[in-house]
Backbone bond lengths (Angstrom), bond angles and torsions (degrees), N, CA, C in turn:
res aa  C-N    CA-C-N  psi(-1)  N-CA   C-N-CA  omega(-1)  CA-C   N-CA-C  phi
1 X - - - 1.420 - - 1.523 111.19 -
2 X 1.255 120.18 144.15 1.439 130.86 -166.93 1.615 103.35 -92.68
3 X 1.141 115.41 133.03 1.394 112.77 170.97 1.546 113.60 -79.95
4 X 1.146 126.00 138.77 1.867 119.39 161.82 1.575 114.36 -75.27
5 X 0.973 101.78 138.80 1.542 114.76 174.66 1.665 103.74 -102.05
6 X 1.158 103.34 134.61 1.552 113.32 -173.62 1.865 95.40 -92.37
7 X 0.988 126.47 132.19 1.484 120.66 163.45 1.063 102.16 -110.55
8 X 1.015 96.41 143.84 2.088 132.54 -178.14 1.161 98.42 -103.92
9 X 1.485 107.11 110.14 1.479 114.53 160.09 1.660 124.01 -88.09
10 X 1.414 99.94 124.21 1.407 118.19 -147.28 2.328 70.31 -99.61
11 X 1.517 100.23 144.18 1.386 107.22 143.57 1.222 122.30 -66.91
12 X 1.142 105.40 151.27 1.667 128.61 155.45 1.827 105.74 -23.72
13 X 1.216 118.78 141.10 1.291 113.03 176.53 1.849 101.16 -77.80
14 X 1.048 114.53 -52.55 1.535 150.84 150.79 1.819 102.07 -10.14
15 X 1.285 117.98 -58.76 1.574 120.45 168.72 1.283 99.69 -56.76
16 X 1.653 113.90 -83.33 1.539 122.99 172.34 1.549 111.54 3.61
17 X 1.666 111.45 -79.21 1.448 121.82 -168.36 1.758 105.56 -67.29
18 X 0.786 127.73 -15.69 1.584 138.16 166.82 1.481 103.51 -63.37
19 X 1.059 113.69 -82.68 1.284 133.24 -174.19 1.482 107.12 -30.35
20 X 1.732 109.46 -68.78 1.615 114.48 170.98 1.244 111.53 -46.65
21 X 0.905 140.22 -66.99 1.248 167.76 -148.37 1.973 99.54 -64.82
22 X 1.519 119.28 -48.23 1.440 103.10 150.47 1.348 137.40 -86.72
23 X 1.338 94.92 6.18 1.617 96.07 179.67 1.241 94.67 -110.77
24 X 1.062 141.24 23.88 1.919 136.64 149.35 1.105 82.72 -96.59
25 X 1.321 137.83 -86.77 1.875 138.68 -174.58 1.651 102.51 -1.76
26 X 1.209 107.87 -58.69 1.488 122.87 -164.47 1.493 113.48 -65.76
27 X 0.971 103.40 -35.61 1.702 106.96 -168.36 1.727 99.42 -116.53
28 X 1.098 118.74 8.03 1.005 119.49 138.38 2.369 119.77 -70.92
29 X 1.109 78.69 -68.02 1.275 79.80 177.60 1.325 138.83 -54.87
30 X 1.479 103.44 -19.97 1.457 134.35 152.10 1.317 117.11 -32.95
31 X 1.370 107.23 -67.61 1.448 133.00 -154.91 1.582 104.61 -85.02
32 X 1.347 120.97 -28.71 1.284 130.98 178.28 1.474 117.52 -89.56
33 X 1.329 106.45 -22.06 1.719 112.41 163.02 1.906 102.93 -75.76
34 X 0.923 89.48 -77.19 2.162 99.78 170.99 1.488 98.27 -27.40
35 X 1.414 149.16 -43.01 1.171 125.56 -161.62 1.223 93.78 -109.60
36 X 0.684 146.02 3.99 1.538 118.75 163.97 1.762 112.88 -122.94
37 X 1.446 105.43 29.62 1.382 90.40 175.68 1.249 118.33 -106.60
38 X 1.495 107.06 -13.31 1.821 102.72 144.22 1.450 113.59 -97.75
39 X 0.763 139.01 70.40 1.488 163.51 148.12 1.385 111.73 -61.96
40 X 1.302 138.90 87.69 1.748 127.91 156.87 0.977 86.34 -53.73
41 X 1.455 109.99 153.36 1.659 113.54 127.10 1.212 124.58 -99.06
42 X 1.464 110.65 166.49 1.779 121.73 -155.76 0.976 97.20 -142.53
43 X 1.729 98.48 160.13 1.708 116.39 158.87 1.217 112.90 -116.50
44 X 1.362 115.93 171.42 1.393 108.95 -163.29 1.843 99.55 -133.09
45 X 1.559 102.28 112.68 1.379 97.46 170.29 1.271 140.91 -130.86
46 X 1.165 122.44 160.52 1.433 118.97 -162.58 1.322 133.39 -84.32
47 X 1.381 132.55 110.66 1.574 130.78 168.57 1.387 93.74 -122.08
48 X 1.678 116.06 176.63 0.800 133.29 -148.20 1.753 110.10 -138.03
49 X 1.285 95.07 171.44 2.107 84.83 -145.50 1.686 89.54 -159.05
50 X 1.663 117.44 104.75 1.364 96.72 -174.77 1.923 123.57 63.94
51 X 0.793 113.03 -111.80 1.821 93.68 -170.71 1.770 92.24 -141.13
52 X 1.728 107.37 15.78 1.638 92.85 179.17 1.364 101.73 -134.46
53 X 1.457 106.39 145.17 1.968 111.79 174.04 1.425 91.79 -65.24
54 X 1.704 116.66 140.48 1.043 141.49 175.66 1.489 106.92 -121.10
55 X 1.547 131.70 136.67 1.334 138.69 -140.17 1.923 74.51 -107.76
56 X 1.707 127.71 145.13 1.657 125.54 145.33 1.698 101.96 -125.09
57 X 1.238 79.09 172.44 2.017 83.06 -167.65 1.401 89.20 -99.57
58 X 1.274 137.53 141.97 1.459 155.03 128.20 1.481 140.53 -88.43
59 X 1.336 118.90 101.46 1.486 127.08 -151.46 2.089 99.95 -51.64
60 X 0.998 125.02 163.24 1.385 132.32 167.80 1.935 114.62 -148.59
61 X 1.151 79.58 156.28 1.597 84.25 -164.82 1.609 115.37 -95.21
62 X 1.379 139.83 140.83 1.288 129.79 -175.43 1.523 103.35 -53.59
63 X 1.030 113.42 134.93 1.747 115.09 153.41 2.034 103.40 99.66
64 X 1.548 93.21 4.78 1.979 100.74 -167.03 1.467 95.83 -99.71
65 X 1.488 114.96 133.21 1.281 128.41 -170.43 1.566 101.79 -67.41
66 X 1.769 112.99 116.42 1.143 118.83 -174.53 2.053 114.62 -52.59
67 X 1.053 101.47 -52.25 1.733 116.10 -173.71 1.455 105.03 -52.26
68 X 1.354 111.90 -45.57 1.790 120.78 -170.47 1.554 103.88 -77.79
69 X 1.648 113.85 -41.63 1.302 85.28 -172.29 2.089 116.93 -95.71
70 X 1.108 83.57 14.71 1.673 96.90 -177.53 1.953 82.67 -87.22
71 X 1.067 149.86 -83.41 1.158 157.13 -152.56 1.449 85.22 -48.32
72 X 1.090 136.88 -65.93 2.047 146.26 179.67 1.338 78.63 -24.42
73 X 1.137 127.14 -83.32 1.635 141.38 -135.46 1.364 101.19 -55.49
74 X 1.649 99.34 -61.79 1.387 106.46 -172.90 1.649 137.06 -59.94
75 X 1.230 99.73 -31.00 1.691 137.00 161.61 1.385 94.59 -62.39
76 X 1.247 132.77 -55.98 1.541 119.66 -168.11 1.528 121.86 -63.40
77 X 1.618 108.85 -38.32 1.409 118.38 175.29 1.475 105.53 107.75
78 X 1.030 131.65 -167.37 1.481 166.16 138.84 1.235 106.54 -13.54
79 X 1.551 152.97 156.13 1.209 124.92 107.98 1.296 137.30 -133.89
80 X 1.316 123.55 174.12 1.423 134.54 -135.23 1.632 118.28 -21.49
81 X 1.432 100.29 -38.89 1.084 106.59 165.29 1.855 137.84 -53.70
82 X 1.222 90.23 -63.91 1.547 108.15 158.16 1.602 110.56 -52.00
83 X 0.844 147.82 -84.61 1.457 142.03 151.28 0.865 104.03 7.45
84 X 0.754 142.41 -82.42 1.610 155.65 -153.12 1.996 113.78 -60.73
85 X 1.454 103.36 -31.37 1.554 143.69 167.13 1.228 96.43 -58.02
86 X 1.609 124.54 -59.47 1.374 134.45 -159.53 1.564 112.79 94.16
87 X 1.141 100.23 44.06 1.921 121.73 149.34 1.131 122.90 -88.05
88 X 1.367 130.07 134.56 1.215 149.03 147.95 1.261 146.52 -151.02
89 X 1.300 112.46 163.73 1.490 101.11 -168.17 1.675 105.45 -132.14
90 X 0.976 104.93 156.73 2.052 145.17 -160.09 1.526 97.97 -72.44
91 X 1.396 117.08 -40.73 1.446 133.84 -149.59 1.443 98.10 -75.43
92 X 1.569 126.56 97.80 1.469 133.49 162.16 1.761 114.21 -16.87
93 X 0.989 117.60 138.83 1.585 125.32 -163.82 1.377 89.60 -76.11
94 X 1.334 147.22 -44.39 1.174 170.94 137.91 1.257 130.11 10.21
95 X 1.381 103.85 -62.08 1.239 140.28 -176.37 1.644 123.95 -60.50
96 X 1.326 112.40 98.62 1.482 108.43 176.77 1.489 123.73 -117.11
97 X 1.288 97.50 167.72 1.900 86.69 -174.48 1.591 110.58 -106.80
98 X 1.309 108.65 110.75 1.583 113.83 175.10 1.398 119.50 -31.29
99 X 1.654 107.43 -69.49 1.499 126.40 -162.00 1.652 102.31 -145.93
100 X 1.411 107.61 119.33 1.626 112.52 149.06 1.415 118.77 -94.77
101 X 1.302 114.38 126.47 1.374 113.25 167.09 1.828 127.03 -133.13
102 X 1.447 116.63 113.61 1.075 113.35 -157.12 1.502 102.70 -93.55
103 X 1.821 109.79 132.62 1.287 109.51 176.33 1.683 103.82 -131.42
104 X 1.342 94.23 116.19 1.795 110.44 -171.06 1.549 122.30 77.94
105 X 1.530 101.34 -98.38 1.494 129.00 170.79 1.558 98.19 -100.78
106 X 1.532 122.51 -34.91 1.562 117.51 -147.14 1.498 98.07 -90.19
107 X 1.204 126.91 142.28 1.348 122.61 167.10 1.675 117.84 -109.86
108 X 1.006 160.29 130.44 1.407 157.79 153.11 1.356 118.21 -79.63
109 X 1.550 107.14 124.30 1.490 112.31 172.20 0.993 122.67 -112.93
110 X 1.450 143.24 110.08 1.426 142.02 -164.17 1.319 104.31 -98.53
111 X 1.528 135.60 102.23 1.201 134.97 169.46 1.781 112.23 -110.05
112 X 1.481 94.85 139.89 1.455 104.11 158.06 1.587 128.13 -16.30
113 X 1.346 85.82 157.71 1.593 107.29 -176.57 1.811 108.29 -56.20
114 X 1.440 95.30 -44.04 1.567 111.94 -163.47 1.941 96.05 -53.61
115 X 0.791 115.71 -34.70 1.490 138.40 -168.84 1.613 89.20 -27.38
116 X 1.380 106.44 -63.08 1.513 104.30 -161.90 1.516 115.82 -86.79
117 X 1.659 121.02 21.20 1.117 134.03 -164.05 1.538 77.72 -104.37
118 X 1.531 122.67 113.77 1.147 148.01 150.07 1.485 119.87 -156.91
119 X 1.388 106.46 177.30 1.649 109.92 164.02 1.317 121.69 -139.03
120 X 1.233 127.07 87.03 1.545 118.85 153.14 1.683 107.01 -179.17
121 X 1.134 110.90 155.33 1.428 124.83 176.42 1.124 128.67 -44.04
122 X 1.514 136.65 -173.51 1.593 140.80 -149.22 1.553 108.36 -74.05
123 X 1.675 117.60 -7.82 1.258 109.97 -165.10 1.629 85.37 -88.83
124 X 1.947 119.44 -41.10 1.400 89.68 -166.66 1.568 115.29 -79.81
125 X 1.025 116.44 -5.28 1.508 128.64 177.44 1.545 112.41 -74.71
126 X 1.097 100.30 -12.07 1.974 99.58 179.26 2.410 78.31 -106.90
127 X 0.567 72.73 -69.43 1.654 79.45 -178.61 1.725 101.38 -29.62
128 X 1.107 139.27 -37.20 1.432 158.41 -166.28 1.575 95.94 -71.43
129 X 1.820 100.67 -88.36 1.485 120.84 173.75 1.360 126.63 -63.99
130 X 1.166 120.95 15.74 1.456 149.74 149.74 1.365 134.82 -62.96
131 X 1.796 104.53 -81.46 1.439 107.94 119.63 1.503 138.52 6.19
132 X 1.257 118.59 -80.32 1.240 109.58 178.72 1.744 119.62 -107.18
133 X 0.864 113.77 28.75 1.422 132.76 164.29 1.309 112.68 -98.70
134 X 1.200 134.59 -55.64 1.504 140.67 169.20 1.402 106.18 -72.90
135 X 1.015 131.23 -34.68 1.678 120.06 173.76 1.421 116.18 -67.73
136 X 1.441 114.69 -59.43 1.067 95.89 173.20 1.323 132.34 -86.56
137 X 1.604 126.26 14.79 1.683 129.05 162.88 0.934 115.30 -66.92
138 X 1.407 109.26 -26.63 1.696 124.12 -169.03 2.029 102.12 -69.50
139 X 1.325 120.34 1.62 1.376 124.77 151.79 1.392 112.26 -84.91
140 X 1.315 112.36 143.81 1.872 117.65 -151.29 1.239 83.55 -67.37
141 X 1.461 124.49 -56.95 2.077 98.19 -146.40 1.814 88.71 -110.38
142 X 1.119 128.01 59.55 1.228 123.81 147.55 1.578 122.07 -123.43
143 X 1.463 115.84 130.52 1.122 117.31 -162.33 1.459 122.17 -121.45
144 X 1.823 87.97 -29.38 1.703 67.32 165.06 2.056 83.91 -153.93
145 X 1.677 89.17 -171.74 1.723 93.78 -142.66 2.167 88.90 -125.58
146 X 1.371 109.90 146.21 1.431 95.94 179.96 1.849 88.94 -133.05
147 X 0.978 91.97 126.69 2.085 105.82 -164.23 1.646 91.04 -83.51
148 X 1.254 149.89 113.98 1.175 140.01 99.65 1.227 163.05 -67.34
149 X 1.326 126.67 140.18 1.511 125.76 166.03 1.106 137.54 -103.17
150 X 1.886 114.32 123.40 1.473 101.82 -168.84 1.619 116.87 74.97
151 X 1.261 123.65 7.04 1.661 103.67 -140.80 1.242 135.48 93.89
152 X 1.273 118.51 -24.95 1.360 129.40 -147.56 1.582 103.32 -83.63
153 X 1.457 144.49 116.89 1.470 119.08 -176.35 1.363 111.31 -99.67
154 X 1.313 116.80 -0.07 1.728 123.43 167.97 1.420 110.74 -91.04
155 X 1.530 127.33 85.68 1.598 111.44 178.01 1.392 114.71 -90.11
156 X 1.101 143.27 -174.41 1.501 153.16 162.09 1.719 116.00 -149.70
157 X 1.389 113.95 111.38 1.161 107.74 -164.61 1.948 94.03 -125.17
158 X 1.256 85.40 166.81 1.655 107.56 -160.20 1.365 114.26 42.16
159 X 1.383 93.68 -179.34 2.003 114.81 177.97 1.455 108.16 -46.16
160 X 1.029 126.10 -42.92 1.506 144.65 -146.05 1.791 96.49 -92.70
161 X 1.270 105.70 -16.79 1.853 98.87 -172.24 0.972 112.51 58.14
162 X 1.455 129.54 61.77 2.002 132.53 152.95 1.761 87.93 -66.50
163 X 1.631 95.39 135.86 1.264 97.85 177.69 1.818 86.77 -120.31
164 X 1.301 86.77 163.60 1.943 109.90 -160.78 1.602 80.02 -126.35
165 X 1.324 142.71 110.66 1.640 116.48 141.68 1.671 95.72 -142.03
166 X 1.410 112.51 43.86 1.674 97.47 -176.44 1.670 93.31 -153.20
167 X 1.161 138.56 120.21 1.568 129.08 161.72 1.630 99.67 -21.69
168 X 1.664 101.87 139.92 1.536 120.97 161.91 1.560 114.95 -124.12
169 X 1.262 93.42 140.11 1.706 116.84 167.43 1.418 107.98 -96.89
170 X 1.438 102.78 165.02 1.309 120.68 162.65 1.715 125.94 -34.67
171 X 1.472 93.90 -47.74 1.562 97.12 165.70 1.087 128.34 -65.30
172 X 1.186 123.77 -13.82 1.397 124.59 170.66 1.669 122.92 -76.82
173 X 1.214 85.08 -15.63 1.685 91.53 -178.13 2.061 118.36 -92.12
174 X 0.915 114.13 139.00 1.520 104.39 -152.11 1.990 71.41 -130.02
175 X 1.299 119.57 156.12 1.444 128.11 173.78 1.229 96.45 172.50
Protein backbone atom coordinates (compact mmCIF):
# COMPACT_ATOMS: atom_id res chain seq x y z
CA UNK A 1 0.00 0.00 0.00
CA UNK A 2 1.21 3.47 -1.00
CA UNK A 3 1.43 6.03 1.55
CA UNK A 4 -0.01 9.76 0.60
CA UNK A 5 2.21 12.47 0.97
CA UNK A 6 0.53 15.58 2.13
CA UNK A 7 2.24 18.65 0.30
CA UNK A 8 2.71 21.80 2.06
CA UNK A 9 2.24 24.60 0.13
CA UNK A 10 5.06 26.78 0.82
CA UNK A 11 4.37 30.66 -0.56
CA UNK A 12 6.08 32.29 -3.13
CA UNK A 13 9.50 33.30 -1.77
CA UNK A 14 8.63 36.55 -3.82
CA UNK A 15 5.29 37.23 -1.43
CA UNK A 16 7.58 36.48 1.62
CA UNK A 17 10.10 39.38 0.49
CA UNK A 18 7.04 41.69 -0.16
CA UNK A 19 5.54 41.15 2.86
CA UNK A 20 8.96 41.94 4.91
CA UNK A 21 9.76 44.40 2.94
CA UNK A 22 6.37 46.50 4.02
CA UNK A 23 6.56 45.76 7.30
CA UNK A 24 10.18 47.35 7.66
CA UNK A 25 8.56 50.34 5.44
CA UNK A 26 6.04 50.42 8.24
CA UNK A 27 7.91 50.54 11.27
CA UNK A 28 10.10 52.53 9.82
CA UNK A 29 7.64 55.13 9.45
CA UNK A 30 6.41 54.45 12.76
CA UNK A 31 9.46 55.29 14.41
CA UNK A 32 10.06 58.45 12.40
CA UNK A 33 6.59 59.86 13.16
CA UNK A 34 7.20 58.84 17.21
CA UNK A 35 10.47 60.73 17.14
CA UNK A 36 9.86 63.69 16.20
CA UNK A 37 6.60 64.39 17.64
CA UNK A 38 8.06 65.64 20.71
CA UNK A 39 10.55 67.39 18.91
CA UNK A 40 11.18 71.23 20.18
CA UNK A 41 12.64 72.98 17.80
CA UNK A 42 15.93 74.86 18.37
CA UNK A 43 18.50 77.19 17.43
CA UNK A 44 21.81 76.70 17.62
CA UNK A 45 24.24 79.26 19.04
CA UNK A 46 27.55 80.11 19.26
CA UNK A 47 30.00 80.74 22.29
CA UNK A 48 33.18 79.76 22.58
CA UNK A 49 35.14 77.14 24.66
CA UNK A 50 39.00 77.15 24.64
CA UNK A 51 40.06 78.78 21.21
CA UNK A 52 36.88 77.24 19.20
CA UNK A 53 33.08 78.52 18.63
CA UNK A 54 31.11 75.73 20.04
CA UNK A 55 27.43 75.34 18.52
CA UNK A 56 24.37 75.01 22.10
CA UNK A 57 20.84 74.24 21.28
CA UNK A 58 18.20 76.87 22.43
CA UNK A 59 14.55 75.81 22.63
CA UNK A 60 12.13 78.33 20.38
CA UNK A 61 8.63 78.65 20.37
CA UNK A 62 6.15 78.08 17.30
CA UNK A 63 5.10 81.39 15.88
CA UNK A 64 8.60 83.34 17.79
CA UNK A 65 10.45 85.54 15.43
CA UNK A 66 13.47 83.42 14.47
CA UNK A 67 16.21 86.58 14.06
CA UNK A 68 14.96 88.31 17.47
CA UNK A 69 15.01 85.47 19.47
CA UNK A 70 18.42 84.05 18.24
CA UNK A 71 19.99 87.72 19.02
CA UNK A 72 17.96 87.20 22.89
CA UNK A 73 19.99 84.05 23.14
CA UNK A 74 23.04 85.29 21.95
CA UNK A 75 23.06 88.60 23.97
CA UNK A 76 22.21 86.48 26.97
CA UNK A 77 25.39 84.28 26.92
CA UNK A 78 26.08 80.91 28.33
CA UNK A 79 24.41 79.66 31.24
CA UNK A 80 25.46 78.73 34.55
CA UNK A 81 25.65 75.59 33.49
CA UNK A 82 27.62 75.95 30.40
CA UNK A 83 30.00 78.17 32.26
CA UNK A 84 30.70 75.99 34.40
CA UNK A 85 31.69 73.52 31.07
CA UNK A 86 34.03 76.40 30.22
CA UNK A 87 31.90 78.46 27.68
CA UNK A 88 32.04 81.83 26.92
CA UNK A 89 31.35 84.53 25.10
CA UNK A 90 33.28 87.92 23.73
CA UNK A 91 29.88 89.72 23.41
CA UNK A 92 30.00 92.91 25.97
CA UNK A 93 27.23 92.36 28.70
CA UNK A 94 26.16 95.73 27.45
CA UNK A 95 25.72 95.36 24.18
CA UNK A 96 22.35 95.36 22.43
CA UNK A 97 21.05 95.15 19.04
CA UNK A 98 18.94 98.15 17.89
CA UNK A 99 17.60 96.80 14.51
CA UNK A 100 17.94 93.50 12.45
CA UNK A 101 17.14 93.76 9.04
CA UNK A 102 17.28 90.95 6.59
CA UNK A 103 17.95 91.71 2.92
CA UNK A 104 17.96 88.47 0.67
CA UNK A 105 20.84 86.25 1.97
CA UNK A 106 22.47 89.48 3.74
CA UNK A 107 21.31 90.30 7.12
CA UNK A 108 22.31 93.71 9.02
CA UNK A 109 22.75 94.08 12.64
CA UNK A 110 22.77 97.43 14.14
CA UNK A 111 24.05 97.21 17.67
CA UNK A 112 24.75 99.71 20.31
CA UNK A 113 27.42 101.85 21.23
CA UNK A 114 28.28 99.52 24.23
CA UNK A 115 29.22 96.98 21.47
CA UNK A 116 32.72 98.21 21.33
CA UNK A 117 33.07 98.42 25.14
CA UNK A 118 35.47 95.50 25.56
CA UNK A 119 39.09 94.63 26.24
CA UNK A 120 41.43 92.55 24.39
CA UNK A 121 43.13 92.00 21.10
CA UNK A 122 42.44 90.37 17.57
CA UNK A 123 41.96 86.93 19.10
CA UNK A 124 38.90 88.27 21.15
CA UNK A 125 37.68 90.30 18.29
CA UNK A 126 37.78 87.37 15.79
CA UNK A 127 36.31 85.34 18.84
CA UNK A 128 33.49 88.30 19.10
CA UNK A 129 32.68 88.36 15.16
CA UNK A 130 32.70 84.74 15.21
CA UNK A 131 30.06 84.54 17.46
CA UNK A 132 27.76 86.21 15.50
CA UNK A 133 28.57 85.04 12.15
CA UNK A 134 27.99 81.38 12.90
CA UNK A 135 24.93 82.01 14.96
CA UNK A 136 23.22 83.69 12.87
CA UNK A 137 24.19 81.55 9.43
CA UNK A 138 22.96 78.82 11.26
CA UNK A 139 19.38 80.40 9.71
CA UNK A 140 18.92 78.43 6.33
CA UNK A 141 19.02 81.32 3.79
CA UNK A 142 21.35 83.66 5.56
CA UNK A 143 24.75 83.81 4.44
CA UNK A 144 26.43 86.39 5.32
CA UNK A 145 26.17 89.08 8.25
CA UNK A 146 27.03 93.12 8.00
CA UNK A 147 27.97 94.21 11.88
CA UNK A 148 26.90 97.75 12.66
CA UNK A 149 27.14 100.54 15.02
CA UNK A 150 24.72 103.09 15.76
CA UNK A 151 24.12 102.90 12.03
CA UNK A 152 27.47 103.15 11.41
CA UNK A 153 28.56 100.57 8.42
CA UNK A 154 32.38 101.25 8.88
CA UNK A 155 33.17 99.66 12.43
CA UNK A 156 36.69 99.23 13.95
CA UNK A 157 36.93 97.08 16.83
CA UNK A 158 39.75 96.52 19.35
CA UNK A 159 43.35 98.02 19.83
CA UNK A 160 44.53 96.34 16.77
CA UNK A 161 41.78 98.12 14.32
CA UNK A 162 39.81 94.95 12.73
CA UNK A 163 37.95 96.94 10.40
CA UNK A 164 34.21 95.62 9.62
CA UNK A 165 32.97 97.75 6.40
CA UNK A 166 31.87 94.81 4.05
CA UNK A 167 29.17 91.87 4.99
CA UNK A 168 31.08 88.64 6.40
CA UNK A 169 30.68 84.98 5.88
CA UNK A 170 31.85 82.14 7.49
CA UNK A 171 34.90 82.27 5.42
CA UNK A 172 35.97 85.12 6.70
CA UNK A 173 36.29 83.92 10.00
CA UNK A 174 39.62 82.01 10.65
CA UNK A 175 39.73 80.46 14.63
Amino acid sequence: MKKLHRKTIKPPKRILAITLLIVVIIIVIIGFIFSNINKTPSLKIYFLKEDSLVAVLRPIKEGEDILSKTAFELLKGPTKEEVSRGYFTEIPKRARVLSLKKEGTLLRINFNRDFENYGGGSARVLGLVGQIIYTFTETSDIETILIMIEGKEEVVLGGEGYVIDHPLSRSDIKL
